[in-house]
C-alpha positions as CSV (number, residue, x, y, z in Angstrom):
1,X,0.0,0.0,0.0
2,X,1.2,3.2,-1.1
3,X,1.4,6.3,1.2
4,X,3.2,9.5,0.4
5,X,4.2,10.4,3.7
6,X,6.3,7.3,4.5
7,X,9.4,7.0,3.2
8,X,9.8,3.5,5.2
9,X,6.1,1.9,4.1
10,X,7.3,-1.4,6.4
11,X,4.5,-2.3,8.4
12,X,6.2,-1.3,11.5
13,X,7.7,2.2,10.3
14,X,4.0,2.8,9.3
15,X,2.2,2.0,12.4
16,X,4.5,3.3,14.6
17,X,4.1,6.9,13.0
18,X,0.3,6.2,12.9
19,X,0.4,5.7,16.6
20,X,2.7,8.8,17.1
21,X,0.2,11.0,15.1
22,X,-2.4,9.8,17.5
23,X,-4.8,8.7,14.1
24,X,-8.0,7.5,14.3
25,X,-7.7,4.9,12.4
26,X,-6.1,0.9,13.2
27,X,-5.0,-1.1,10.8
28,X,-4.9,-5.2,11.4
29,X,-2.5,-5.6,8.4
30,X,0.1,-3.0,10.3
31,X,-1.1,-3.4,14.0
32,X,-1.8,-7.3,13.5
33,X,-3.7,-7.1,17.3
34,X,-6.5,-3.8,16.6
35,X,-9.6,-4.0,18.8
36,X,-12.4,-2.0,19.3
37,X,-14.2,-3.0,22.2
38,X,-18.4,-1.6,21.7
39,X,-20.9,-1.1,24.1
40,X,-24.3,0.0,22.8
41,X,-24.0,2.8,20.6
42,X,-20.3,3.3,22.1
43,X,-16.6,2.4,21.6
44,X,-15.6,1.9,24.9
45,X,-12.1,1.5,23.7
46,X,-9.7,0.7,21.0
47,X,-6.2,0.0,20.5
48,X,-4.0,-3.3,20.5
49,X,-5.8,-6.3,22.1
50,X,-2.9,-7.7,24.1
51,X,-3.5,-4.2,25.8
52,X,-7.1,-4.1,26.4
53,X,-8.4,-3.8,29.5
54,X,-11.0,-6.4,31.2
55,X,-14.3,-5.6,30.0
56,X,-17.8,-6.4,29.5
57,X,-18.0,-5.4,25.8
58,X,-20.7,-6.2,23.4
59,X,-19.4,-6.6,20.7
60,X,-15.4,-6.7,19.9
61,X,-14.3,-5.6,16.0
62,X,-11.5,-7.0,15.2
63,X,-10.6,-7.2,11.1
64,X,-8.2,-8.6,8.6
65,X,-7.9,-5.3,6.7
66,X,-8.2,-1.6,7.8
67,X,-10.3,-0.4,10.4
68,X,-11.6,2.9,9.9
69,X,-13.6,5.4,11.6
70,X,-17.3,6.4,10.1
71,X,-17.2,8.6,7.2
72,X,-18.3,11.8,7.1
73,X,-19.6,13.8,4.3
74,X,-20.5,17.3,4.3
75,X,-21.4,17.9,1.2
76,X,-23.5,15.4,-0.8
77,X,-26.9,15.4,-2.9
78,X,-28.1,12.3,-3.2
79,X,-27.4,8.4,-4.3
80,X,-29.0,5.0,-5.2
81,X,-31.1,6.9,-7.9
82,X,-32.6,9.5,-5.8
83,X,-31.9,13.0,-5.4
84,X,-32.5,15.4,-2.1
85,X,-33.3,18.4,-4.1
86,X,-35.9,16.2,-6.3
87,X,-37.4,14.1,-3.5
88,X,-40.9,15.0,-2.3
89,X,-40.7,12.8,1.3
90,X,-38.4,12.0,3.6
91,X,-38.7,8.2,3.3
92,X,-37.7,8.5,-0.1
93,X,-34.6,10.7,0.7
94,X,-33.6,8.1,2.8
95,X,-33.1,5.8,0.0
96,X,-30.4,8.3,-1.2
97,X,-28.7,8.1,2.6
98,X,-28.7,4.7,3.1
99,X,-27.1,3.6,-0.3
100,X,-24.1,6.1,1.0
101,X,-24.2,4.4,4.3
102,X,-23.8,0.8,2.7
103,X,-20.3,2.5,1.7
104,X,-18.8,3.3,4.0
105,X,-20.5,7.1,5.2
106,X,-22.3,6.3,8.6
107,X,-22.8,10.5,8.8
108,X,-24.1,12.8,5.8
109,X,-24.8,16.0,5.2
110,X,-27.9,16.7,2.5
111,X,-27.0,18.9,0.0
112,X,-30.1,20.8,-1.9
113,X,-29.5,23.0,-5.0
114,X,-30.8,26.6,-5.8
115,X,-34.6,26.6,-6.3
116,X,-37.3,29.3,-5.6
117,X,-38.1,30.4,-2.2
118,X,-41.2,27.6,-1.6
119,X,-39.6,24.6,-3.0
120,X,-36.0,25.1,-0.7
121,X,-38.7,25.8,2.3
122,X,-40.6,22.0,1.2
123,X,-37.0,20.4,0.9
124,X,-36.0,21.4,3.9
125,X,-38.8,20.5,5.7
126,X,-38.9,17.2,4.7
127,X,-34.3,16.8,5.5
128,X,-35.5,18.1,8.6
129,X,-37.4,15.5,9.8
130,X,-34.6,12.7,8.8
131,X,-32.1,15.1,11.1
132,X,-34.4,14.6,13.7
133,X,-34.9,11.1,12.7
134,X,-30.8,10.9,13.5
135,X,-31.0,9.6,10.0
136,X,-28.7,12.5,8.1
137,X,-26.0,14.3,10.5
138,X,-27.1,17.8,9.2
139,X,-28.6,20.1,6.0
140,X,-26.4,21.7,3.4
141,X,-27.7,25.0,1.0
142,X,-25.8,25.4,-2.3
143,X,-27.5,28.5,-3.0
144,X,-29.2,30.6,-4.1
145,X,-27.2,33.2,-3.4
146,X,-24.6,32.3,-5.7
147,X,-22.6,33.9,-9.2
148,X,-24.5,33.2,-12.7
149,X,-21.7,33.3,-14.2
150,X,-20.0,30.0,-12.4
151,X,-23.2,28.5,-11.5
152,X,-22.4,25.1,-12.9
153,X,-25.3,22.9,-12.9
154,X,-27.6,24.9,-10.5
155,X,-30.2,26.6,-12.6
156,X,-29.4,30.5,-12.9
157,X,-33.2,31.4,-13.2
158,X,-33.3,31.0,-9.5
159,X,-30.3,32.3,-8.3
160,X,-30.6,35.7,-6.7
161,X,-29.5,38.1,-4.4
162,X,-28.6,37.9,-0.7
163,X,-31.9,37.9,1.7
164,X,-30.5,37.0,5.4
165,X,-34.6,37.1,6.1
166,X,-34.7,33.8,3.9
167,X,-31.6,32.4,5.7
168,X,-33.1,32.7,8.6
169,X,-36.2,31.3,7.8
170,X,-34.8,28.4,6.4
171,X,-32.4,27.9,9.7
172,X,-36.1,28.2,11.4
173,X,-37.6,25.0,9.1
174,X,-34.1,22.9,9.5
175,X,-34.9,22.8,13.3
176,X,-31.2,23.5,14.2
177,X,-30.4,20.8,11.4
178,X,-28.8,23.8,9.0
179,X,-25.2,23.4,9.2
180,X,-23.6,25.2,6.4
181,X,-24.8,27.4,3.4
182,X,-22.8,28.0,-0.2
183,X,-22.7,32.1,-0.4
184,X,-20.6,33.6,-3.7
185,X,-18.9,36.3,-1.4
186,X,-19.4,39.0,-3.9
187,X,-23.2,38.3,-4.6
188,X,-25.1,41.2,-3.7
189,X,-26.1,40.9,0.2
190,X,-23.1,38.5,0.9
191,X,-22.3,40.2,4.1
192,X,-25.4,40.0,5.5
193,X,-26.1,36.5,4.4
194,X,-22.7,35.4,6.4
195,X,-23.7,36.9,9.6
196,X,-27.1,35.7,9.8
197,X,-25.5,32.3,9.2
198,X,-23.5,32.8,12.0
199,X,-26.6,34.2,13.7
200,X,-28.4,30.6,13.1
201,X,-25.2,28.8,13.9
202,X,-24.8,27.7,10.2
203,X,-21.3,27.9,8.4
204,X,-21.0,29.6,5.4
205,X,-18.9,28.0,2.6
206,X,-17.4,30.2,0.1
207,X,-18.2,28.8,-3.5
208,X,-20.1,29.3,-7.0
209,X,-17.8,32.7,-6.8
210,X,-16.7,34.8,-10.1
211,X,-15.2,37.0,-7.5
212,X,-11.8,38.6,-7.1
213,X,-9.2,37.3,-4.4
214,X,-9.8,40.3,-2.3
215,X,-13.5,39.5,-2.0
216,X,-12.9,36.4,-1.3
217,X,-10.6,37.3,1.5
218,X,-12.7,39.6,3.0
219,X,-15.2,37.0,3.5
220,X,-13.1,34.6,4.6
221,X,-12.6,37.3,7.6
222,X,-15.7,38.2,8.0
223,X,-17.3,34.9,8.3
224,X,-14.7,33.2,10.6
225,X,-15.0,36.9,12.9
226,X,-19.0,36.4,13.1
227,X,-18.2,32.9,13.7
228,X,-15.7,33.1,16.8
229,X,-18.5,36.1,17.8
230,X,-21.8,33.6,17.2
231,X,-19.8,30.1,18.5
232,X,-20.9,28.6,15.2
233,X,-20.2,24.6,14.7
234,X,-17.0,25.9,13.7
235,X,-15.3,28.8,14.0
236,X,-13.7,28.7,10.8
237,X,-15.5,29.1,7.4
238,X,-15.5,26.1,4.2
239,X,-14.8,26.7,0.8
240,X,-17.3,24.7,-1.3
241,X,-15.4,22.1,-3.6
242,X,-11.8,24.7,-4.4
243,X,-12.2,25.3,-7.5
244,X,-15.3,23.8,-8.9
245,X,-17.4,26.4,-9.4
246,X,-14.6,29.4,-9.6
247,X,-12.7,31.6,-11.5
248,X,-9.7,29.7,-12.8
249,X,-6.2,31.3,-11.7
250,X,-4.4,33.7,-13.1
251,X,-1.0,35.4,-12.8
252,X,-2.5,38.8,-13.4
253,X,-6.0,37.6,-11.8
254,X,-5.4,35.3,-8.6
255,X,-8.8,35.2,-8.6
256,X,-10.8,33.6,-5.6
257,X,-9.4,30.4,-5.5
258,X,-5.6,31.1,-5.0
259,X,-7.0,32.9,-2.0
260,X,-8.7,30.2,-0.1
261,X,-5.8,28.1,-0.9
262,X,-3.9,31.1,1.1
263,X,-6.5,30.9,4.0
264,X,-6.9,27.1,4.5
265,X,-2.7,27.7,4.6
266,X,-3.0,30.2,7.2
267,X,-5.7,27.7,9.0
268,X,-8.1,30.5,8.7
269,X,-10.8,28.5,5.9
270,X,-11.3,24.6,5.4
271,X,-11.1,23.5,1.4
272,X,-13.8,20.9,-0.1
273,X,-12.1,19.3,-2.4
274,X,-13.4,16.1,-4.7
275,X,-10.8,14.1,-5.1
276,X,-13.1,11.5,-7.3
277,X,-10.8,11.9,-10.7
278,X,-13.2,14.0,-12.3
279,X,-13.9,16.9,-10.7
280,X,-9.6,17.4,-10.2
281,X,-6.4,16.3,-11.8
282,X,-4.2,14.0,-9.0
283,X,-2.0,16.3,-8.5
284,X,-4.3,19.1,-7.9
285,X,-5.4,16.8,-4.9
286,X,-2.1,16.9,-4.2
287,X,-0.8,20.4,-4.1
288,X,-4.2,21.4,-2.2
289,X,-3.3,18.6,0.5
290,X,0.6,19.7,0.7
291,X,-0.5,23.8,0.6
292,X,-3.4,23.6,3.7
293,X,-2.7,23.5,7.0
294,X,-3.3,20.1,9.1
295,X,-6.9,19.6,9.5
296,X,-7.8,22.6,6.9
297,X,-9.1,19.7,4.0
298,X,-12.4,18.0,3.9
299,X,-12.5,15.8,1.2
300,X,-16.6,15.3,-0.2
301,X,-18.3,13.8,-2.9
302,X,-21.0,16.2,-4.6
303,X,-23.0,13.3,-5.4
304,X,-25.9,12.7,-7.3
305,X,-28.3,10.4,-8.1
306,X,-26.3,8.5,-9.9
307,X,-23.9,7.4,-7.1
308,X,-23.9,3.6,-6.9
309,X,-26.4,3.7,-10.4
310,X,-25.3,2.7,-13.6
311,X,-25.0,5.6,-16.7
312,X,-28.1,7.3,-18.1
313,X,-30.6,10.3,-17.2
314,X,-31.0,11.6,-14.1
315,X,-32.3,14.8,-12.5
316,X,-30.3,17.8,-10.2
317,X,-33.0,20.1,-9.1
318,X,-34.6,21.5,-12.2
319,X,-31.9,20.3,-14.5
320,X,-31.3,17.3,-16.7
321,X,-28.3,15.1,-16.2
322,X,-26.5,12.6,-18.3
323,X,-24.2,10.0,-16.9
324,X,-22.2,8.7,-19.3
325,X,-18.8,6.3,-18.1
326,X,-19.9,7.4,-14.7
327,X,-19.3,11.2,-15.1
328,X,-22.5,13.4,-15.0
329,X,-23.0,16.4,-16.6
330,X,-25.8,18.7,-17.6
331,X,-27.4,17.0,-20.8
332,X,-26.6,18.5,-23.8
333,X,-23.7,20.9,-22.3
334,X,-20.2,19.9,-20.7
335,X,-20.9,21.4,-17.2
336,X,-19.8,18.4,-14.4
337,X,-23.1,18.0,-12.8
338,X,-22.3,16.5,-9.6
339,X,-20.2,13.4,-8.9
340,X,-21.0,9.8,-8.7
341,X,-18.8,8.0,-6.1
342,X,-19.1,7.5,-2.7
343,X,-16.8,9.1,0.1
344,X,-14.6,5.7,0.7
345,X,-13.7,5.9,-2.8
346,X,-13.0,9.4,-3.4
347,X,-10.1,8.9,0.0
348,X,-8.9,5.8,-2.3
349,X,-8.0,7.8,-5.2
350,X,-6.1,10.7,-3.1
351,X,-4.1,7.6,-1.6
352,X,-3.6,5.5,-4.6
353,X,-4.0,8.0,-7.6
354,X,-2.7,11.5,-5.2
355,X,-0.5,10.1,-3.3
356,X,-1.9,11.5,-0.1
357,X,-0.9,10.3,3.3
358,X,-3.3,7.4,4.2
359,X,-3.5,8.6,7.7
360,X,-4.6,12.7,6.3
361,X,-6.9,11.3,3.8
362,X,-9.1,9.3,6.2
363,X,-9.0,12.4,9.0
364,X,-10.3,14.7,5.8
365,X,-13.1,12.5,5.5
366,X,-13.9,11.8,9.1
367,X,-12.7,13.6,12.0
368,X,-12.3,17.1,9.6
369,X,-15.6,17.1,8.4
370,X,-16.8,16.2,12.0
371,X,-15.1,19.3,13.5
372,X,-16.7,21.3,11.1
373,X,-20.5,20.2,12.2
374,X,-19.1,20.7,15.8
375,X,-19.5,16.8,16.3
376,X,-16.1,16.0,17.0
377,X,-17.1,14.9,20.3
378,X,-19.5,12.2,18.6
379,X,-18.0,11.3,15.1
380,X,-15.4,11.3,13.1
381,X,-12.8,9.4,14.9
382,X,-12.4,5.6,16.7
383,X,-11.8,7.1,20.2
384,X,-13.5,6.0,23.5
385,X,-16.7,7.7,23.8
386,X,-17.5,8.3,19.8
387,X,-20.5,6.6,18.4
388,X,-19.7,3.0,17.4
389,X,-19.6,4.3,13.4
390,X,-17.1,1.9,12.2
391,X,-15.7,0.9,8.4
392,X,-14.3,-2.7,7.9
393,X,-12.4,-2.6,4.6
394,X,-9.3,-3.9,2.5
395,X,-6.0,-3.0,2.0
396,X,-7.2,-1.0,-1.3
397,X,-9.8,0.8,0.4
398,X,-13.0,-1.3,-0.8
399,X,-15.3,-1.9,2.1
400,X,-16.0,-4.9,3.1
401,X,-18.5,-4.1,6.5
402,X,-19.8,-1.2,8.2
403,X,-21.2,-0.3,11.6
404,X,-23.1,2.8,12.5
405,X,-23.9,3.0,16.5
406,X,-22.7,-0.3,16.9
407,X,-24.6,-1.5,14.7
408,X,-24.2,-3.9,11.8
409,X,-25.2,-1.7,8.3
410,X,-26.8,-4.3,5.2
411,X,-25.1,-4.3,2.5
């Protein structure tokens, strides 16, 4: 197995580092003795078995392969051939959450699209009650206050300015369940629109942006000050999917993606990126890994319908969708509409295709993503005390079993 950060890949050089770096993550291929010891909804603890202590543990997880924590995706909408932003009921939304959970993502964030004013308030009603359900981990806006002219595949008829009212509203309808909203930071009303996100305790992710770096740093700044002022989930802003959705870089227009990439550096903004092969080259994956600060990466999917389908037509809010060799895009343009894998693969390709450290591409899709939602406490990682979410899988990164609160997830 191929990590980038290991000069020495021995299976003792690599699990002694992994221990050192205090990961959340065992591997029974590099520590041949990993045990997680569950009770209830629990890991009561987890580390070599010759070191356990005496215990009265329901169930013991113990694995050929890798051992990871539950995934966590913060940016996703939908799967298993049903979309969020086109569902009219919860119990068919959960047919979209539980094809992700099969693979691997025990905690998701639903992602709707930009849509008039009543069907967002209907959509969010219904994710709502699957938050309170415990069913999704939290509710994700892209839109509508976003730029026309990178709107990728969200329709630009409903795209529109700033209304913090609405944002508040909406926070209202998700019950506390609104976790983060995309904002262009130079649509009209963007200020507002960050601090009543704040307000509602919502994070607001920089994206869908034809703005300059200087607007894009000053809402970097003034989102993470109205979050350390509001004690948001996090007091740091996202950037939605770096550089999806953005003006490309130039040397005589940094645009605003060179200047996330400067604020996840400074630790100041977390990057999405989707590190599924389509939406970025490899070694895009790469540089954005090497340039962040520790912890300033969340790797998500974007996906769609399609994830886990085979190729054909699908829906993304009001727009049509072609998959074709499973890339989707909107049909009869060249727009990427949204991807099609699930989180555990898109942390296989930045290990096998990037190059990325094994140990930072699993804490980008688990305990990164958890901070963010201010659930680090109760995701994201395999320490004592964190839900029982738990993924079984092989040396390549295919899963093989998962648990979710201790419990055993079909297949």
């Amino acid at each position: 197995m191929r990590t980038a950060a290991h000069p020495d890949h021995s299976p003792a050089a690599v699990s002694a580092d992994l221990a050192l770096r205090g990961t959340a993550l065992l591997e029974r291929g590099l520590v041949p003795d990993a045990l997680v010891l569950v009770s209830g909804q629990d890991i009561i603890w987890s580390g070599p078995s010759a070191h356990a202590p005496e215990h009265t543990a329901e169930d013991t997880v113990q694995h050929e392969g890798l051992i990871l924590p539950g995934l966590v995706d913060l940016h996703c909408h939908g799967g298993g051939g049903v979309s969020f932003p086109d569902s009219t009921s919860s119990q068919e939304m959960l047919t979209a959450v539980l094809e992700h959970r099969r693979h691997g993502t025990t905690s998701l964030v639903a992602s709707l699209v930009t849509a008039d004013g009543a069907t967002l308030r209907d959509r969010v009603g219904d994710l709502a009650q699957l938050a309170a359900d415990g069913e999704i981990a939290a509710i994700h806006l892209e839109g509508p206050f976003l730029s026309v002219a990178r709107c990728g595949a969200q329709n630009p008829e409903h795209i529109t300015a700033g209304d913090a009212d609405l944002v508040r509203e909406l926070a209202q309808l998700a019950g506390g369940a609104l976790a983060t909203m995309t904002v262009a930071p130079e649509a009209e009303g963007a200020d507002a629109v960050i601090e009543a996100l704040a307000e509602v305790g919502a994070i607001p992710s920089l994206g869908h942006t034809d703005g300059s770096s200087a607007q894009m740093t000053h809402a970097v700044a003034l989102a993470g000050d109205q979050l350390r002022r509001e004690h948001g989930r996090s007091a740091r802003p996202t950037a939605t999917h770096l550089f999806n959705g953005m003006r490309p870089i130039h040397h005589r227009d940094p645009g605003p993606a060179l200047a996330a990439l400067d604020a996840a550096a400074r630790a100041d903004l977390v990057v999405e990126i989707i590190a599924d092969g389509v939406h970025l080259d490899a070694r895009t994956v790469a540089h954005v890994f090497a340039l962040a600060a520790e912890d300033c990466v969340v790797l998500v999917t974007d996906a769609m319908a399609a994830a886990g389908m085979p190729d054909g037509q699908y829906s993304l809010g009001s727009l049509d969708v072609t998959v074709t060799a499973g890339v989707a895009t909107l049909t009869g343009g060249t727009s990427i509409a949204g991807g099609t894998a699930h989180l555990l693969e898109v942390v296989r390709f930045a290990v096998l295709e990037a190059g990325v450290d094994l140990v930072r591409a699993v804490r980008a899709a688990s305990v990164v993503p958890a901070t963010v939602l201010g659930q680090q406490d109760r995701l994201g990682s395999l320490e004592p005390g964190r839900r029982a979410d738990i993924v079984l899988a092989d040396t390549d990164l295919q899963p093989v079993a998962v648990l979710r609160g201790g419990q055993r997830v079909d297949a």
